[in-house]
N, C-alpha and C positions, 0 to 999 in steps of 0.2 A: 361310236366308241371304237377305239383301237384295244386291239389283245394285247399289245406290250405289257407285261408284269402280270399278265394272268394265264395263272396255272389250273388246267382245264384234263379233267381226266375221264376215259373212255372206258364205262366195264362192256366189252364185247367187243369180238374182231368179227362178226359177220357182216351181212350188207350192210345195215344200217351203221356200226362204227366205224367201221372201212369207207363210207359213204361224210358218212360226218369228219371223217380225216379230211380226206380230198376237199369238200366242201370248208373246209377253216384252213389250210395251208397260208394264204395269202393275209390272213387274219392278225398274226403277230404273234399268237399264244403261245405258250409253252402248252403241250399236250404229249397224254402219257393215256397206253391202253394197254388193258390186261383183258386176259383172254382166259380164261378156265382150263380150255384142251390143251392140251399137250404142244401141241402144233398143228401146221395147217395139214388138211385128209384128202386125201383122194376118193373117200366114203362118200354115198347119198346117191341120189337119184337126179330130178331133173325141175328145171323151172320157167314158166315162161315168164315172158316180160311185156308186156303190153304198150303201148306206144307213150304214155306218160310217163315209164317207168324208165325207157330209150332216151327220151326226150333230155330229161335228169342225168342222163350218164354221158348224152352230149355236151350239159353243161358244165361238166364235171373234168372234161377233155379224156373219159375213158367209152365210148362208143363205137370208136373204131376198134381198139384190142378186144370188145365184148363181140362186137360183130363178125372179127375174123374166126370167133370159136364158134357161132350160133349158126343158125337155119333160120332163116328168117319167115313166118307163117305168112300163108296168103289166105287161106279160106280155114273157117272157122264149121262144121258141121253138127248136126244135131240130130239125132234118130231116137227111134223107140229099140226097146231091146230086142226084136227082130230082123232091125235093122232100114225097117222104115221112115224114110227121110222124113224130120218135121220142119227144119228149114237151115237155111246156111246164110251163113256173114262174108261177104268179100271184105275183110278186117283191112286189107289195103285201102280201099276205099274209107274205109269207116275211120281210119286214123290217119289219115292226108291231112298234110300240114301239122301236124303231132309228134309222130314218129313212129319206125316198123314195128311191129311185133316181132321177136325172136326167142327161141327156145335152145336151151343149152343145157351141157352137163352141171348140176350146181358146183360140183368140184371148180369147174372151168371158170364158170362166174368168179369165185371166189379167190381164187389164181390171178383174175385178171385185174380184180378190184386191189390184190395184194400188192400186186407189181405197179397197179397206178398210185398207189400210196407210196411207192420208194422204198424209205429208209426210215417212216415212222417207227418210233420207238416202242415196239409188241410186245409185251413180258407173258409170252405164253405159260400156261400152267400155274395159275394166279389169277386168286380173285377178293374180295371184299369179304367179310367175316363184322365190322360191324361201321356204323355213318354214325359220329356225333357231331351238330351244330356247333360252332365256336365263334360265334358272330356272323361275320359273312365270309366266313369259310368254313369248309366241311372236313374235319381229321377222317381218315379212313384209314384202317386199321385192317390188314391183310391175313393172308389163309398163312403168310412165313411168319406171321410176328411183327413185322415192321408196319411202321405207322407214318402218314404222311397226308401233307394238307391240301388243299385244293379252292380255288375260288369256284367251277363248277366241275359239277359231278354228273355226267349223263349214262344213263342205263340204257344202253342200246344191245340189253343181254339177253330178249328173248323172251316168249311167252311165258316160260317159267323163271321172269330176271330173277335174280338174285336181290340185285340192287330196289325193286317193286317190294319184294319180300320186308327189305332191312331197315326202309325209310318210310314207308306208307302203312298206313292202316286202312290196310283193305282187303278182300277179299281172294283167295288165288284163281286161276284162270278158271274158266268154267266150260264143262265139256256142251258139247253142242249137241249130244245125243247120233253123231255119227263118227262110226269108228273105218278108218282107213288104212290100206294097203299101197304102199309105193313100190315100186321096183322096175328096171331096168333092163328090158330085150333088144333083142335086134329089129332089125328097122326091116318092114316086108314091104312098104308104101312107099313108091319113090315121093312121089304128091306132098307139098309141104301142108297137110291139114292138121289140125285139130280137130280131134273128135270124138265126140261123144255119144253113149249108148246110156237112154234114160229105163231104168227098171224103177220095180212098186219103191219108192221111197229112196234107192240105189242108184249108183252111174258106176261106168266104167268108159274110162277115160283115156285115146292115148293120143301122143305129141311126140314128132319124132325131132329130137335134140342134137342129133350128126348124121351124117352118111351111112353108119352102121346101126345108130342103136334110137329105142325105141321105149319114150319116158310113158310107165303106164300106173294109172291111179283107178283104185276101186276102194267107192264108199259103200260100207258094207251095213248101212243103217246102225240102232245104237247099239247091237251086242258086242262085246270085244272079244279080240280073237276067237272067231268059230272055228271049231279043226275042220271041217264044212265047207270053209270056204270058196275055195280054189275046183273044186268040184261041181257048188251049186253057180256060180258064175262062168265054166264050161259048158252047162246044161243049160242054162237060164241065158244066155248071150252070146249073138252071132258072132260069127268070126270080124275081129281077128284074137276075140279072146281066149279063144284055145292052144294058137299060135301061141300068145304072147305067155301062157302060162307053163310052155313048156321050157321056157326059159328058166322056170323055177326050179322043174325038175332037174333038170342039168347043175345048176345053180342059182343058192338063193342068198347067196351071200349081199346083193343089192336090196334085198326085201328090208325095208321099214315098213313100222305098223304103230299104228297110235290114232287115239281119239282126235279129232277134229274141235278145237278150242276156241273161245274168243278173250277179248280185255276189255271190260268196261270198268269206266273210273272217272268220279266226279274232277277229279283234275289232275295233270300231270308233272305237278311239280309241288315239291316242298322243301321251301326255303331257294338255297343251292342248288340241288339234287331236281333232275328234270327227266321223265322218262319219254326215250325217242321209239320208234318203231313198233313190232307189237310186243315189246314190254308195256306199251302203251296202250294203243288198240288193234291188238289182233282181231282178226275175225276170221269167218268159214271163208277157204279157199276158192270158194265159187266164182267170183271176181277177180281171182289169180291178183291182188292189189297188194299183199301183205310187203311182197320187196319192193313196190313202185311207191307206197304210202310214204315205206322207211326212207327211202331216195330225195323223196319232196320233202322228206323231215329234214333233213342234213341242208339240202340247198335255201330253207325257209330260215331255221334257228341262224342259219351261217348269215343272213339276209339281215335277221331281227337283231341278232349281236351286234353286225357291226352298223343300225341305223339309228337303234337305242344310246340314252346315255349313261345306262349301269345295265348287270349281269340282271338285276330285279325285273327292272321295268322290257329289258329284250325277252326274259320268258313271258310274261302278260304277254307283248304282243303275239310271240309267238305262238302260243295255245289260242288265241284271239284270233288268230289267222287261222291254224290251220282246224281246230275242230272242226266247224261245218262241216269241210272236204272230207273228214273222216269218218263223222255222223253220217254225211250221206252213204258213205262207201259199208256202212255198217247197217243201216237201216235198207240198201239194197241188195244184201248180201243175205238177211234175214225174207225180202219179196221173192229171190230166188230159189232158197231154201223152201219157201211157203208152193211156188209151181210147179216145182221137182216133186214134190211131196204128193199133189195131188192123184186120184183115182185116176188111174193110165188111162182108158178112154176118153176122159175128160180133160184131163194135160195132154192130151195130143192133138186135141180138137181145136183149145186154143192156142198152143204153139203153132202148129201148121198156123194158124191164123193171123196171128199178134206175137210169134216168137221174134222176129225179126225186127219190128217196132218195140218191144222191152227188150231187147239187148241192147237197141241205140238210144234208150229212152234208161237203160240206165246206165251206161257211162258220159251219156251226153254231159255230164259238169265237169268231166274229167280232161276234156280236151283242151279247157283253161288253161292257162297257169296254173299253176297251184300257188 
């Protein structure tokens, strides 16, 4: 099926909508995206990308402008929070023939994904207020008053979409019982690692994203905001977290903090209206998959559009396709969540052991296609 005469509309300008632009360009559609914020931030922290997620943005002809702003990871690290080593991933090796791993400013990412979309039409500061069915098109009725129709409608809006909220009867995100800290230091490691310090039920995480600066994540189990915090993971965890926490002191204007969420949902589309990314299926960041899933969504739907011969039958296939890929990614995100968890003598016994064989044992479906 060709796009010509179909008008196809974007709520979200992050990866995944930005993803989904670039991936339907050649499509034919008329496409229109609205985006809630104001315009694009310089605000956030940092995000890797794991070699599927590369892979996708090679297809996309945006890998090289991502690559020229990132760090590309070589070694993947794992310790206990003393900082005894439990084992390491040479992730180059692990994603050959896939694609690098790379970590960047999110800002940058989303700079990059901007400028490889052109001159798509973004109506920043605007978003959906309500979806009624009109056959097989969707009316969507805006936050200014204005109303306007659509052959599809994709919610690529985000763990808390909007568009999930308006057209589905289901349930809202649900918190995962760990609450997090993000922000943003300077860089003390020249070494392109990843790494991680595992405490009772807790990690502190960092990834360094430039030359200068240093993306670092602490899950803080499920209590939210401890005034505590920042002090008992000084005491409680070897360097470089004390380092990295003085960055707060100075400044904390990079510190995000919020619960750790997933999306589960008996299916992702109703009628028209299709939900992409983790408006769809988020889940715990522990498999760092959430912007590689949204990536494969865009390249898939853009796949199943144009092989199907109506908007209907290309969503069936699409959710037909890509579920499994995201069950799994969901069902192994919850196995990691369950080893981290366990009594620290005991998760260190077998990570030293078998950490190195369930890391490649769980992204091994990932180095597919998607």
């Amino acid at each position: 099926m060709r796009g010509s005469g179909v008008r196809v509309l974007i709520v979200g300008g992050g990866v995944a909508g930005l993803a989904t632009v670039a991936a339907l360009r050649d499509w034919g559609a008329t496409i229109d995206v609205v985006e809630r914020a104001p315009g694009p931030t310089d605000s956030g922290t940092g995000i890797y990308l794991t070699g599927n997620a590369t892979r996708v943005l090679d297809v996309l002809g945006l890998a090289e402008p991502v690559a020229d702003l990132a760090v590309e990871i070589t070694r993947q690290r794992s310790a206990n929070q003393r900082g005894r080593r439990l084992f390491d991933i040479d992730v180059v090796a692990l994603w050959r023939g896939v694609g690098p791993c790379v970590s960047l400013p999110r800002a940058h990412l989303h700079r990059a994904l901007l400028a490889g979309v052109g001159d798509a039409p973004i109506r920043w500061g605007r978003q959906p207020v309500a979806l009624a069915a009109e056959g097989d098109r969707v009316a969507v009725e805006f936050d200014d008053g204005s109303t306007e129709r659509y052959d599809l409608v994709l919610g690529a809006d985000g763990v808390n979409s909007t568009v999930r909220r308006l057209a589905f009867d289901a349930p809202a995100a649900r918190d995962l019982g760990q609450y997090a800290y993000r922000w943003v230091a300077p860089r003390v490691d020249a070494e392109p690692v990843w790494s991680v310090q595992l405490g009772r039920g807790r990690q502190f995480l960092t990834i360094p994203i430039s030359a200068e600066q240093t993306y670092c994540y602490y899950n803080d189990g499920p209590v939210a905001d401890r005034p505590g915090w920042r002090d008992e993971l000084a005491a409680t965890y070897t360097e470089p977290a004390a380092t990295m926490l003085t960055a707060l002191d100075h400044d904390d204007s990079t510190l995000h903090a919020g619960p750790n969420q997933e999306v589960v949902l008996d299916s992702w589309a109703r009628g028209r209206v299709l939900l992409i990314g983790d408006a769809a299926h988020a889940t715990s960041p522990n498999m760092a998959q959430g912007a590689a899933m949204a990536l494969e969504d865009a390249v898939v739907l853009a796949a199943s559009l144009a092989a199907a011969g109506s908007v209907a039958e290309a969503l069936r296939g699409y959710e037909a396709r890509r579920r499994p890929r995201t069950d799994w990614v969901l069902s192994q995100t919850h196995r990691r969540d369950r080893a981290t968890g366990l009594p620290p003598a005991l998760r260190d016994v077998v990570l030293r052991r078998l950490g190195e064989q369930m890391f490649r044992s769980n992204y091994g479906p990932l180095f597919a296609q998607p």
